[in-house]
N, C-alpha and C positions, 0 to 999 in steps of 0.2 A: 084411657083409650075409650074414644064413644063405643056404646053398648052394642052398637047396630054393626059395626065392623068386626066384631068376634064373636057375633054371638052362636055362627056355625061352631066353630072352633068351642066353645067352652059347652054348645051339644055333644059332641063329639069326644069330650075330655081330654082336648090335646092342648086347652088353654083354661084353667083355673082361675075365677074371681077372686081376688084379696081383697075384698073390703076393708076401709081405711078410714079415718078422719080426715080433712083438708091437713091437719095441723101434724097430724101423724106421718102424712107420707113427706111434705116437706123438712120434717126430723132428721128421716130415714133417710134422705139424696136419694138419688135417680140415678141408675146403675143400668147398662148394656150387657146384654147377656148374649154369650155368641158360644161355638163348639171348644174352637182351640186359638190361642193368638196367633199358635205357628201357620196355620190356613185361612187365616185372617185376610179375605179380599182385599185390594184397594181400594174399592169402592167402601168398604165397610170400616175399613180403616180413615178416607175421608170423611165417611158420615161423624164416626167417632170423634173426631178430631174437631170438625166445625161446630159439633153438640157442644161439646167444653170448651169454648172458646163464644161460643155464640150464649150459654148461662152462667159464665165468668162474667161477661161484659156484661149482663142485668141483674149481677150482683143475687145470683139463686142457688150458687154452688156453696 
């Protein structure tokens, strides 16, 4: 995530830097982090859905 879009938030300590390698974080996969699935918007549930579907198709999952 660019710097400049959270950088309130990780003032604030309500968003933490993980520092990483290029090579580390694509190890790791790319994970959606949400409260509960059972309160899980539809909107958030579409986003979910087109994320794994749209880094299936260029082969990064």
């Amino acid at each position: 995530m660019p710097s400049h879009l959270c950088e309130d938030d990780v003032a604030r300590d309500t968003l933490i830097e993980v520092k990483t390698g290029g090579e580390a974080a694509a190890e790791t996969g790319l994970f959606i982090v949400y409260p509960s699935r059972h309160d899980m918007s539809a909107r958030v549930r579409a986003f979910a859905h087109h994320l794994a579907e749209t880094l299936e198709a260029h082969a990064v999952v």
